[in-house]
RODO-2510 file (C-alpha; in nm, 4 decimals, decimal comma):
residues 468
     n   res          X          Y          Z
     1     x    -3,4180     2,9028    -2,7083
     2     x    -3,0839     3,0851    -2,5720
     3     x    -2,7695     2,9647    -2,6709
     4     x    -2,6058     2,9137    -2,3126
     5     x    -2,2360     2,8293    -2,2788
     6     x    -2,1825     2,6446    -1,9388
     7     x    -1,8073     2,6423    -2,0224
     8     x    -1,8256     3,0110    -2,0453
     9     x    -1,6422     3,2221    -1,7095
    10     x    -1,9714     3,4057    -1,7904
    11     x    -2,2416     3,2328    -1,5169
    12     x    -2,5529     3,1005    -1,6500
    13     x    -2,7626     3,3379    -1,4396
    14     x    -2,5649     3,6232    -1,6231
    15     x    -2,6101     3,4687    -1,9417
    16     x    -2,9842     3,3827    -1,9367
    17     x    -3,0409     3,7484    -1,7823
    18     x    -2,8477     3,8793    -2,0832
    19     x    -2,9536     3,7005    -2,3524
    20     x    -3,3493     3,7363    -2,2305
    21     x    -3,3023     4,1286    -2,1950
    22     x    -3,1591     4,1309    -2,5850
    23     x    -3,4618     3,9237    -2,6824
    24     x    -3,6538     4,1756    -2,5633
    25     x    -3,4855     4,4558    -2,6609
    26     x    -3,4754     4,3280    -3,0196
    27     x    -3,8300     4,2746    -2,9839
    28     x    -3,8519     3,8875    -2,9782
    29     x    -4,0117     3,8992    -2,6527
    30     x    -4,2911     4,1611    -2,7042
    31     x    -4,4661     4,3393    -2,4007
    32     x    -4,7022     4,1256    -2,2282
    33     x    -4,5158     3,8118    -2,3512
    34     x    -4,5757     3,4961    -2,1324
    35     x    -4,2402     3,3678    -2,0691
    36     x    -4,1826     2,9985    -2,0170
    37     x    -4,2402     2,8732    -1,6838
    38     x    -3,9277     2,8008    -1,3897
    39     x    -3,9336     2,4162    -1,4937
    40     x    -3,9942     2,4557    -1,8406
    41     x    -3,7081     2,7110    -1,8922
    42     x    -3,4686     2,4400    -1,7013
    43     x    -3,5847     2,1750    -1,9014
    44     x    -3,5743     2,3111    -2,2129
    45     x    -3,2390     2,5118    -2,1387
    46     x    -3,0374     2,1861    -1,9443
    47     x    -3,0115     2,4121    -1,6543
    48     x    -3,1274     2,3658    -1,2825
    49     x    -3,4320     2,5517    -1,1535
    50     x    -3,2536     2,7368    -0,9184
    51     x    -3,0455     2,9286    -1,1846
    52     x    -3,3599     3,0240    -1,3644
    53     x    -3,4923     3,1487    -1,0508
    54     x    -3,1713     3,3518    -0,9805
    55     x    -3,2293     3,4828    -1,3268
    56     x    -3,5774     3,5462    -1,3029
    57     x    -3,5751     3,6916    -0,9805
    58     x    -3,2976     3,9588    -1,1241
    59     x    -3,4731     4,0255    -1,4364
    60     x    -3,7894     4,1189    -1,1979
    61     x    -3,5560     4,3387    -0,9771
    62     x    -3,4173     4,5088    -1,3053
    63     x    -3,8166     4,6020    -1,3951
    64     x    -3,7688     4,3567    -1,7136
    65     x    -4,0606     4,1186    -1,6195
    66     x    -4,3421     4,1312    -1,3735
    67     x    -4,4166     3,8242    -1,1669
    68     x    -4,8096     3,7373    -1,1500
    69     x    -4,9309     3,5651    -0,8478
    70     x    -5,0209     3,1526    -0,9829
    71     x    -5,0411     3,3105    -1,3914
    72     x    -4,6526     3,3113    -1,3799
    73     x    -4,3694     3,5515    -1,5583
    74     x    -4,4465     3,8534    -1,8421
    75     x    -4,2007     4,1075    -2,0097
    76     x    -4,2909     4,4081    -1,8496
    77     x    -4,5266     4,6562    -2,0822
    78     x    -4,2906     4,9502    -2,0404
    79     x    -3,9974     4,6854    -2,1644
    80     x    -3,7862     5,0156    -2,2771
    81     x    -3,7457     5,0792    -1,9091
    82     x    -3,5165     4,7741    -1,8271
    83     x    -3,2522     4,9568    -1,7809
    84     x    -3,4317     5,1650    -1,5214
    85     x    -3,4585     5,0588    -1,1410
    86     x    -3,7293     4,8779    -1,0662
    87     x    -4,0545     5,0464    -0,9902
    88     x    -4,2174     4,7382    -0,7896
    89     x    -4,1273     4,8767    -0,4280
    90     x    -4,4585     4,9779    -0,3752
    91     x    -4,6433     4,5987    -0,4544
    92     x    -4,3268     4,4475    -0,2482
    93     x    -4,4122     4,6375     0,0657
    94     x    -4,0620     4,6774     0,1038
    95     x    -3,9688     4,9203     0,3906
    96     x    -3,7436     4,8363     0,6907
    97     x    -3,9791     5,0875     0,8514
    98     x    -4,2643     4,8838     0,7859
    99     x    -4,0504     4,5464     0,9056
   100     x    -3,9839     4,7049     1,2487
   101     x    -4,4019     4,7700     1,2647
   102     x    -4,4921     4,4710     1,1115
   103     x    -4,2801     4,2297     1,2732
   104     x    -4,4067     4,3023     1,6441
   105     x    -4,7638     4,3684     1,5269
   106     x    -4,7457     3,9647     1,3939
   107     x    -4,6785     3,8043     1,6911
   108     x    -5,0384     3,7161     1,7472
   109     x    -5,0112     3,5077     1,4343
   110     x    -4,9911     3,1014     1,5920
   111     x    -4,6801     3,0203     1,3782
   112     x    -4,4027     3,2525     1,3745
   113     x    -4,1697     3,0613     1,1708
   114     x    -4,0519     3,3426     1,0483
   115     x    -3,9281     3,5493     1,3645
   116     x    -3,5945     3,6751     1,4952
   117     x    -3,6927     3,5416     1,8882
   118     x    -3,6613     3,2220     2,0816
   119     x    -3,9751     3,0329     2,2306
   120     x    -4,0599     3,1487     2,5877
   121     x    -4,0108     2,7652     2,7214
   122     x    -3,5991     2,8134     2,5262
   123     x    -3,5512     3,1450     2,7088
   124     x    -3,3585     3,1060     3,0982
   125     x    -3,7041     3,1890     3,2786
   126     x    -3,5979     2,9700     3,5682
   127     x    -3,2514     3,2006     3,5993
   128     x    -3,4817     3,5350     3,5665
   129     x    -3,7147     3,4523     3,8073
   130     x    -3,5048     3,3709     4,0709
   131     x    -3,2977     3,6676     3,9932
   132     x    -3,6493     3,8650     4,0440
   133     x    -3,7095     3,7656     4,4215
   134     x    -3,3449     3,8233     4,4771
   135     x    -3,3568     4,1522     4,3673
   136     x    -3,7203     4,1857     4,5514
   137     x    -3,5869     4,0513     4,8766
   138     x    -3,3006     4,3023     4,8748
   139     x    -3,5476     4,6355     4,8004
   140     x    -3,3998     4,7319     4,4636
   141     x    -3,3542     5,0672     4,4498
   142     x    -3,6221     5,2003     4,2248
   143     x    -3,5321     5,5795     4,2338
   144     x    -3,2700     5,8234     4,0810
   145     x    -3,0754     5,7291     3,7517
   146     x    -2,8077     5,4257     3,6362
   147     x    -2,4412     5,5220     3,5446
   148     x    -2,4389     5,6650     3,1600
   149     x    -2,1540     5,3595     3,0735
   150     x    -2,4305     5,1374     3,2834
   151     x    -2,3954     4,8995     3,5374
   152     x    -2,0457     4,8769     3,6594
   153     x    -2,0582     4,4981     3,7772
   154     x    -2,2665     4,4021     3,4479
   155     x    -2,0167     4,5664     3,2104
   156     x    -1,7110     4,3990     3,4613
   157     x    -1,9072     4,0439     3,3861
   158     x    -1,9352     4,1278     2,9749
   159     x    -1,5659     4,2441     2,9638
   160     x    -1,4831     3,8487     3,1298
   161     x    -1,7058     3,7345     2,8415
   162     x    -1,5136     3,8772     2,6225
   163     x    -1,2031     3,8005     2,7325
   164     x    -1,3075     3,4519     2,6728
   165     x    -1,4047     3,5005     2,3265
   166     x    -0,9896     3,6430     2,2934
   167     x    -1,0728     3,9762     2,3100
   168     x    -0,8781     4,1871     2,5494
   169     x    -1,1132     4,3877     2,7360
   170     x    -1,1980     4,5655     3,0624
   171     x    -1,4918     4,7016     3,1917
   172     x    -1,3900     5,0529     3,0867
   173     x    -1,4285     4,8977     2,7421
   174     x    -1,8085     4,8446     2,7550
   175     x    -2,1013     5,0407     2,7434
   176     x    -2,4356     4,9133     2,8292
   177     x    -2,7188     4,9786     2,5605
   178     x    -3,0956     4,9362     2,5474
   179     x    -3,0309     4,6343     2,3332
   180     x    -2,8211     4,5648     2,0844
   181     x    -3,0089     4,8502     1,8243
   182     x    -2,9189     5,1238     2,0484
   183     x    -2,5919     5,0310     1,9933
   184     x    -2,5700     5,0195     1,6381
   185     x    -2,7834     5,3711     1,6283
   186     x    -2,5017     5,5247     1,8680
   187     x    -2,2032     5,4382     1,6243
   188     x    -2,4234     5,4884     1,3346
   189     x    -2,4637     5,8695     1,4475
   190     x    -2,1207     5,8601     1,5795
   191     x    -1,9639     5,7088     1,2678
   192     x    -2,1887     5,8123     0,9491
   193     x    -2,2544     6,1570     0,8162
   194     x    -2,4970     6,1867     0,5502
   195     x    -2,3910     6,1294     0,1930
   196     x    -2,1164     5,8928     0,3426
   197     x    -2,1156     5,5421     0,1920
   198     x    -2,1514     5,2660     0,4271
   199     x    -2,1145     4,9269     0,3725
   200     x    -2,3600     4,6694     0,4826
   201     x    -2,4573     4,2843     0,4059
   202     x    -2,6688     4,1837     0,1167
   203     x    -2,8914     4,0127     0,2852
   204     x    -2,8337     4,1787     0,5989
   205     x    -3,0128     4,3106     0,9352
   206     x    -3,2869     4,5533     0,8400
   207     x    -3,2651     4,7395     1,1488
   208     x    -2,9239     4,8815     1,0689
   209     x    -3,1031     4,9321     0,7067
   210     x    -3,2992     5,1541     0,8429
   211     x    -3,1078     5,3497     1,1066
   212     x    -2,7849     5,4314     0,8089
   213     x    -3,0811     5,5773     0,5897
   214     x    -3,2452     5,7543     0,8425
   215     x    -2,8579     5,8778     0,8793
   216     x    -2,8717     6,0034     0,5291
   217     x    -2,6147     5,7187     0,4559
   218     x    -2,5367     5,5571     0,1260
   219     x    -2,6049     5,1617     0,1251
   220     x    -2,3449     4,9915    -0,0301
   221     x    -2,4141     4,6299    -0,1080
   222     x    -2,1768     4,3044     0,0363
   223     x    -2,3303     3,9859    -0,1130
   224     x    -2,3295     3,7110     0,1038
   225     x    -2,2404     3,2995     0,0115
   226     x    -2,2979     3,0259     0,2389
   227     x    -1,8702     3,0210     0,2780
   228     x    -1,9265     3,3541     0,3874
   229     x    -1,8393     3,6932     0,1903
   230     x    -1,8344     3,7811    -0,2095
   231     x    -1,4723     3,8967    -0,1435
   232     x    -1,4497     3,9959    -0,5084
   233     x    -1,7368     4,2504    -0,4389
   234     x    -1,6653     4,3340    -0,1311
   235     x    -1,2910     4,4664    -0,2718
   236     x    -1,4637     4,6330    -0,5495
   237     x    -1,7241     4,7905    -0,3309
   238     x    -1,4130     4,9854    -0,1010
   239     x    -1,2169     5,0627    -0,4318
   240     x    -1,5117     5,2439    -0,5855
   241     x    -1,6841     5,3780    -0,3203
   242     x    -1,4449     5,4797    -0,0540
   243     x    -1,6901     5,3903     0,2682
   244     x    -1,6858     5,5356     0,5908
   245     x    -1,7728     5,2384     0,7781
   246     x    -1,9017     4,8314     0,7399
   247     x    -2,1623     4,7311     0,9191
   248     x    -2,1440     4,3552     0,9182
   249     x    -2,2339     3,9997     1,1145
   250     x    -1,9916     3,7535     1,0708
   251     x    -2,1149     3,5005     1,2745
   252     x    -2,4642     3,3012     1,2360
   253     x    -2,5643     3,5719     1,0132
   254     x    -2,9465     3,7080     1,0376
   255     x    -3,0830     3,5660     0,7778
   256     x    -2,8715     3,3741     0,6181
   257     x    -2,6618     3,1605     0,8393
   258     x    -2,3660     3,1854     0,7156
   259     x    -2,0188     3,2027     0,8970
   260     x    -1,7228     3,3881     0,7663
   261     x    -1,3962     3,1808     0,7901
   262     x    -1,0755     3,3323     0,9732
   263     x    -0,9047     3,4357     0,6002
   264     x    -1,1631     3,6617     0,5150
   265     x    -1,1623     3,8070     0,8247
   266     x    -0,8267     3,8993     0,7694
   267     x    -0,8498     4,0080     0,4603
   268     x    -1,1241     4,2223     0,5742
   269     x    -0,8912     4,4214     0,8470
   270     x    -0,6437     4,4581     0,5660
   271     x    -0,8769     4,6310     0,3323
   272     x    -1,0300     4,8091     0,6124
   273     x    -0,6783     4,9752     0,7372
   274     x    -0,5955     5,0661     0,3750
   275     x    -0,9626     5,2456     0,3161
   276     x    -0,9370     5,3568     0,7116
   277     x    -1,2756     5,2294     0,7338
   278     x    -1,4222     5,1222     1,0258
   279     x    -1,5879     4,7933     1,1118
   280     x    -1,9038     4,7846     1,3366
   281     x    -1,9207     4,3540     1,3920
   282     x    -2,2675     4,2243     1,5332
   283     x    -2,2597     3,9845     1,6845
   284     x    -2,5687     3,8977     1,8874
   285     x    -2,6104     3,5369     1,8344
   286     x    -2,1846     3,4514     1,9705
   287     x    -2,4052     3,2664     2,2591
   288     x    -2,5487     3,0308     1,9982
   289     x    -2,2426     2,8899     1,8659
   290     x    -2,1155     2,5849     2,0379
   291     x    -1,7236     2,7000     1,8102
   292     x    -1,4727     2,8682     1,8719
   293     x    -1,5017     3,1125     1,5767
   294     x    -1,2430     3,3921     1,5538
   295     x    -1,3924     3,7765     1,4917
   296     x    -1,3199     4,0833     1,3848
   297     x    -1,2886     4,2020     1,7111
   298     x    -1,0669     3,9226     1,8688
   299     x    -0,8096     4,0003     1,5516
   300     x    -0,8130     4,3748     1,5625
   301     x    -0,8611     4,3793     1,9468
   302     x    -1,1217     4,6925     1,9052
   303     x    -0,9128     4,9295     1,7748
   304     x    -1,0766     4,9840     1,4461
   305     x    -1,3666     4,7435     1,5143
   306     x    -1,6759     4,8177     1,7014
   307     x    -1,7932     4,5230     1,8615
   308     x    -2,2081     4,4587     1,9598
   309     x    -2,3671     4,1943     2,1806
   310     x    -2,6799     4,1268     2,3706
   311     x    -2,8683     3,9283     2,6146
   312     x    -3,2204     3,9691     2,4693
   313     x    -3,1697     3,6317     2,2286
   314     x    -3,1222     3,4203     2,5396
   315     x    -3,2337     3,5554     2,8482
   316     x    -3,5427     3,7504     2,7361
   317     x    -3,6100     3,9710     2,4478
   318     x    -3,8402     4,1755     2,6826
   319     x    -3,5295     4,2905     2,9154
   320     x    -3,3516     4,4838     2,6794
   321     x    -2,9897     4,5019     2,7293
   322     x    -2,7093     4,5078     2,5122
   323     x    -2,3679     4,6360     2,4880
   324     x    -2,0813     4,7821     2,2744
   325     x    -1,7358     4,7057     2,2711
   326     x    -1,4537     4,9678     2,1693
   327     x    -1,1610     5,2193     2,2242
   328     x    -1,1913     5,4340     2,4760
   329     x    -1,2337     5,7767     2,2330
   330     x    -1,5136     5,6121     2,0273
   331     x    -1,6748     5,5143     2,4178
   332     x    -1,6804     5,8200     2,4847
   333     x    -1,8680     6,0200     2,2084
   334     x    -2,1421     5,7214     2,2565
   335     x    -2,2103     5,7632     2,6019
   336     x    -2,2302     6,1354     2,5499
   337     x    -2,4631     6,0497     2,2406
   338     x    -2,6667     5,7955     2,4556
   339     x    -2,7293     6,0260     2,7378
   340     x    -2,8584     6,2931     2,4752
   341     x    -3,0995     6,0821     2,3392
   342     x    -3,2474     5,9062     2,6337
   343     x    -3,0094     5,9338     2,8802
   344     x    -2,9101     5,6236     3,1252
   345     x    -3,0334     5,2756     3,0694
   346     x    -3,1931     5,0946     3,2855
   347     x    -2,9788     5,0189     3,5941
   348     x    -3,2834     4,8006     3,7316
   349     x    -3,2745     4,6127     3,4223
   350     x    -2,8868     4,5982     3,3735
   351     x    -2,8897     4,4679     3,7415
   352     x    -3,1221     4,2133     3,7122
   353     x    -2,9100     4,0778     3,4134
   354     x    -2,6245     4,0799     3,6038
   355     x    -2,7928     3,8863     3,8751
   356     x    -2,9093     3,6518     3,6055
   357     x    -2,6309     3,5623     3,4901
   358     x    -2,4035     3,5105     3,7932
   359     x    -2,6990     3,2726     3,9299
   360     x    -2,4971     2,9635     3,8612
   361     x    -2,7161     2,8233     3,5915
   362     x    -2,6173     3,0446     3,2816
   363     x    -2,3334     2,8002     3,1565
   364     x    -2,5640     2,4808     3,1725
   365     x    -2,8851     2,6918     3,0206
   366     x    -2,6409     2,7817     2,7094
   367     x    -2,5238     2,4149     2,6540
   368     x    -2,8947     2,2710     2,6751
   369     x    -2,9730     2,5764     2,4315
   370     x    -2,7456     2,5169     2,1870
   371     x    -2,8225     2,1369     2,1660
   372     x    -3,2102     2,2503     2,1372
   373     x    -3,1246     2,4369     1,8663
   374     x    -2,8884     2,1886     1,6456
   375     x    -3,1880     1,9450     1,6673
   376     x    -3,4062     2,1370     1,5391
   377     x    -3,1563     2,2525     1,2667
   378     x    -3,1453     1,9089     1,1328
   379     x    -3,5284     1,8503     1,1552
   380     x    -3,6408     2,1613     0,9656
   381     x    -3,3701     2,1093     0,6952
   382     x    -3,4552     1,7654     0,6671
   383     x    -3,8203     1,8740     0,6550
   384     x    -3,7044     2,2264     0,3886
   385     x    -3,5244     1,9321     0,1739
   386     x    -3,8447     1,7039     0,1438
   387     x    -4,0517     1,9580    -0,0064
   388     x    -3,7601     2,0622    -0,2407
   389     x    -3,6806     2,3754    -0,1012
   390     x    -3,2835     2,5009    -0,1770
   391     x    -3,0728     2,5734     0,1669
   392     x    -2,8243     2,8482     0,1793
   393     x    -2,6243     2,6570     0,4185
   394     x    -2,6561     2,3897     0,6845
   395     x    -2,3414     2,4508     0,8576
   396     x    -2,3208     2,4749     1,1311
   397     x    -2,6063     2,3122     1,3039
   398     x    -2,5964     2,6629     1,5351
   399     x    -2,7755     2,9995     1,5344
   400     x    -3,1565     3,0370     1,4819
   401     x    -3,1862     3,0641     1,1136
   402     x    -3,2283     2,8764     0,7826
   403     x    -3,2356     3,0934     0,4425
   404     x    -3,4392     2,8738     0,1748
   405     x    -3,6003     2,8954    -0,1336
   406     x    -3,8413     2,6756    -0,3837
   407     x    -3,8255     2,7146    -0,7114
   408     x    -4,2075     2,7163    -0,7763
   409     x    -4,2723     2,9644    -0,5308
   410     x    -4,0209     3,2869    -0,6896
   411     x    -4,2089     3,5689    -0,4485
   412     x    -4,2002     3,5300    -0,0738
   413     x    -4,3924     3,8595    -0,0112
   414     x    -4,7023     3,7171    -0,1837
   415     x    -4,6610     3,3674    -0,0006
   416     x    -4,6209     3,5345     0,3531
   417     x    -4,9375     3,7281     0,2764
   418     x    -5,1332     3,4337     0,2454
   419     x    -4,9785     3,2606     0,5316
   420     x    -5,0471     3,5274     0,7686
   421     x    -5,4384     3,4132     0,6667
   422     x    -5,3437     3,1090     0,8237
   423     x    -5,1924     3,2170     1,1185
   424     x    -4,8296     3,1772     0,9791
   425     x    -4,6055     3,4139     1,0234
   426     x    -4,2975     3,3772     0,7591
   427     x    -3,9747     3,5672     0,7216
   428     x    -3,9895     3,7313     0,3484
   429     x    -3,6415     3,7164     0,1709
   430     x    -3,7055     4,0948     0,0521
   431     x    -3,7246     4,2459     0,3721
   432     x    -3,3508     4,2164     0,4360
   433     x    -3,2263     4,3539     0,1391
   434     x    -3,1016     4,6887     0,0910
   435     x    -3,3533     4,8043    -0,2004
   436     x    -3,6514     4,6640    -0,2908
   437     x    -3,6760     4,3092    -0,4918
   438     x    -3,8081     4,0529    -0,5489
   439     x    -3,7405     3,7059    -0,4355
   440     x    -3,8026     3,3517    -0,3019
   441     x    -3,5939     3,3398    -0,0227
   442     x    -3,7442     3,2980     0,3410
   443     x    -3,6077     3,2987     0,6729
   444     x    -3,6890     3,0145     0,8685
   445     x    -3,6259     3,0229     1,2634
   446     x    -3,6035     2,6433     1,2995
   447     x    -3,7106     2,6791     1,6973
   448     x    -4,0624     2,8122     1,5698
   449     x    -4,0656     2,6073     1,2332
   450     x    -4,1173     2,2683     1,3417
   451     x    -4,5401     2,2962     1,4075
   452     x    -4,7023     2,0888     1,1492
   453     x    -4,9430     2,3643     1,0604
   454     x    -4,6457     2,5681     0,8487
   455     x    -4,5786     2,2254     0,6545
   456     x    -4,8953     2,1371     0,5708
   457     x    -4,9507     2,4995     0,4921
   458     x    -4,6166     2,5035     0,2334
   459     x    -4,6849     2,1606     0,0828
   460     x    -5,0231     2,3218    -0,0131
   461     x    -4,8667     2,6110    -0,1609
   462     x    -4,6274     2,3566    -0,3772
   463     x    -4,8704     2,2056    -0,5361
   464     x    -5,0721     2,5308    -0,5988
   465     x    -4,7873     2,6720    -0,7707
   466     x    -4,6712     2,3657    -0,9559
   467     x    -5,0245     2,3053    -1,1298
   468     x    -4,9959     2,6606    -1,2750
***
């Protein structure tokens, strides 16, 4: 048994990690050794569940143990390697290329519990369609080009939206992107040489994963709690490695939920002028909060934050239009960059949007949205909490995610595998990290998650694992 100090500053995940890499080193944990199971450790240790799964879930990461689908946990048999990073990205499936395949090529699955959409009957079909025979009636230009900044009355309508959210803007602020992605991938290639450490959440958005290493970009790790950012690390992080830029989501963070509160956020701009690094803020899901929640963007009023939005969460992820926010230099070198790589964006699209919106329905669609969505907030926790799952946060009742875990089910690659058999598609924790781990965490988008099928199929899996 450990010796664990719960009075120590020391955590208890950091302690059991510890002392169970000395054990083995010192040989009292051979190869091949069986350890104790999730419960057992707790109760034999006087420590929850969820710290042993913290601690096991690190030690597998760190290539100590290996986890065994229903046999449990075992010291790996190359223990003098624990020092070493962990060789298990190849059984983890862990590639943000493979997510951006993947997570399209799912969508036939029944369930999709685990997707980054809304339900068609959530989306404003009623404000589309009508914006279709509008457009129709009119004979929409269908030849020649858009505008490279986009649609001049569109990005006049954002720069009122922002406005509202107390950012000064006009609509030579805005450029109009083929979703919100393009955008990132323009300041990513405006932003980010290669080599250049870049700062990104941990867990965070695996498309900008992707695009920064494509880049040739350093990923730099900033934990995430449910009250928001590990300030400590993220500190550390700019005083060691001197990044170029942080790309982050402050608000209703994908996966985890979470909201950043107004004193980080200013602590954030502080560090940020000091390091002159800049600040690319997504924020995608603003139209799902019912708050008032400051950003980055409102406090700096873009002048060293890059601010991202997009219409495709709540008009229709198949009309993809987005937009970026910033000083007029950075504006600039992205148009220039967009039309290189695929020149205008759709002024069809842009101007159906734009019809869309100024329709007279958009306002009333949000509201009935976001009370859609707090509902089923409370139901799925409610539901997550019966089964014993652990929530990152429930607050606020906004957004479309929950971030969970179980303690007898520590590998949420393996358990999405066997829910895609059923026809379940789930949202694996390690697909939004920045390197490959493992771990029990699952994103839940509570508009998809409330079809009996996924519950039935997760109570299964419970008592599966538990009898092991």
């Amino acid at each position: 048994m450990l010796r664990l100090d719960p009075a120590s500053p020391t955590p208890l995940v950091v302690q059991i990690v510890d002392g169970l890499q000395q054990q083995i080193a010192e040989q009292g944990l051979g190869p091949g050794a069986k350890l104790p199971s999730i419960r057992q450790f707790a109760h034999s240790n006087g420590v929850s569940v969820f710290t042993v799964v913290e601690a096991y879930d690190r030690l597998v990461a760190l290539g100590v143990l290996q986890s065994r689908p229903n046999a449990g946990f075992f010291v790996r048999q190359r223990a003098a390697a624990a020092a070493e990073p962990a060789s298990d990205s190849a059984a983890l499936q862990f590639d943000a290329k493979w997510y951006l395949r993947q997570i399209f090529e799912s969508r036939n699955l029944e369930v999709k519990a685990g997707c980054g959409w809304l339900p068609q009957g959530w989306l404003f079909e009623v404000g589309v369609r009508k914006a279709f025979r509008q457009l129709a009636s009119e004979g929409a230009e269908l030849g020649g080009y858009g505008t490279p900044m986009g649609h001049p009355g569109l990005r006049a309508l954002v720069a009122e939206m922002l406005v509202e959210r107390q950012i000064s803007a006009t609509a030579d602020s805005v450029l109009l992107t083929q979703g919100s992605s393009q955008g990132m991938d323009l300041l990513a290639r405006y932003l980010v040489k290669p080599g250049d450490a870049v700062l990104v959440d941990e867990p965070g958005y695996p498309n900008i994963h992707y695009i920064l290493r494509f880049m040739g970009a350093r990923l730099v790790p900033v934990p995430r709690t449910p009250q928001g950012y590990d300030m400590p690390a993220l500190e550390a992080a700019i005083a060691q490695h001197a990044p170029t830029a942080f790309f982050t989501q402050p608000r209703l963070q994908s996966p985890t939920n979470s909201v950043a509160p107004l004193r980080q956020l200013l602590r954030i701009l502080q560090l940020a002028e000091g390091a002159d690094m800049a600040i690319v803020e997504n924020d995608i899901y603003a139209d799902l909060d019912p708050g008032l929640h400051p950003t980055l963007a409102s406090l700096d009023q873009l002048q060293r934050v890059a601010y991202l939005g997009s219409f495709s969460k709540t008009i229709s992820p198949n009309l993809r239009v987005g937009y970026v926010a910033a000083r007029a230099a950075w504006l600039e070198e992205l148009a220039l960059r967009k039309m290189v790589s695929g020149l205008t964006s759709s002024d069809l699209t842009e101007r159906l949007i734009h019809r869309t919106l100024t329709e007279g329905r958009w306002r009333k669609h949000l509201s009935t949205l976001r009370e859609r969505l707090a509902v089923a907030h409370g139901r799925v926790a409610r539901r997550l909490h019966g089964l014993g799952f652990e929530i990152f946060t429930v607050e606020p009742a906004a957004g479309l995610y929950l971030w969970a875990r179980h303690p007898d089910m520590p590998d949420a690659a393996e358990l999405s595998k066997e829910a895609a058999k059923h026809s379940i598609m789930l949202g694996p924790g390690h697909l939004f990290y920045s390197e490959p781990r493992q771990t029990g965490w699952l994103r839940f988008n509570v508009a998809f998650s409330e079809d009996e099928r996924l519950w039935v199929f997760l109570a299964a899996m419970i008592r599966e694992q538990a009898g092991e």
